[in-house]
N, C-alpha and C positions, 0 to 999 in steps of 0.2 A: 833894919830892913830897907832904909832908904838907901842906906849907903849901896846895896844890892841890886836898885834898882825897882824892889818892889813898893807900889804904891800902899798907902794908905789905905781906898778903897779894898783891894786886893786882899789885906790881911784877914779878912773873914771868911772868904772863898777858901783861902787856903787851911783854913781854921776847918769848914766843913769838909774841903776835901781829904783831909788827916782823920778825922774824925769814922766818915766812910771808907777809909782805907781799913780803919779799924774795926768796922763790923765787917769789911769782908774774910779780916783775917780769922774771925769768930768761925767761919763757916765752914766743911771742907770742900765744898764743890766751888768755892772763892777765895781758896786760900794761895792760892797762885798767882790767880791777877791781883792781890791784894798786897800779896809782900813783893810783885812785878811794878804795882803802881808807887808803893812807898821805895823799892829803888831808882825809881826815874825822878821822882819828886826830889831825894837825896842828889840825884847827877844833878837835877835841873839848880837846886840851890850851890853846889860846887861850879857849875858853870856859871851861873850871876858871879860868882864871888872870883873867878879868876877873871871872867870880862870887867868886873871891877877893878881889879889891881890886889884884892886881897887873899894872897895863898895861906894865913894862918887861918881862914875857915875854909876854906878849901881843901887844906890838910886835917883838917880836924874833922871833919865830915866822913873820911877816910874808913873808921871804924864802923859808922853808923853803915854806910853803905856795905859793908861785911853782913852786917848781921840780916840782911833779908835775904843776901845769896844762901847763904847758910842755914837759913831756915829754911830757905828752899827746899834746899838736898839733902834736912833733914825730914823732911816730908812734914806733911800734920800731924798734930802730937795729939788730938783727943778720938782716936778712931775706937770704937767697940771693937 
């Protein structure tokens, strides 16, 4: 994470903000901005990691970032 550029402090924030990503995606009337917020969080760590120099997490991120699009437009899966 340093290598990234993220602090120390930082790593807890980010710890809650994954965390509330994850009860939004619980919900359906937040399940949009929820797998919206978990793909910016994905871009914003592929972006640390090419301003650092490192394209193998960058590339590797790749996948992760698929799967919220995807769940997108697969809409919410617990509807009545």
């Amino acid at each position: 994470m340093n290598e990234l550029g993220i602090t120390e402090p930082m790593i807890p924030f980010l710890g809650i903000f994954t965390i509330i990503i994850g009860i939004l995606l619980m919900m359906p009337k937040t399940y949009f901005i929820g797998n919206l917020l978990n793909a910016s969080s994905i871009l914003l760590i592929m972006a640390l990691a090419l301003q650092a120099g490192n394209y193998k997490i960058a590339l590797i991120e790749i996948p992760f970032l698929a799967l919220p699009l995807i769940m997108i437009g697969l809409k919410y899966p617990f509807r009545n």
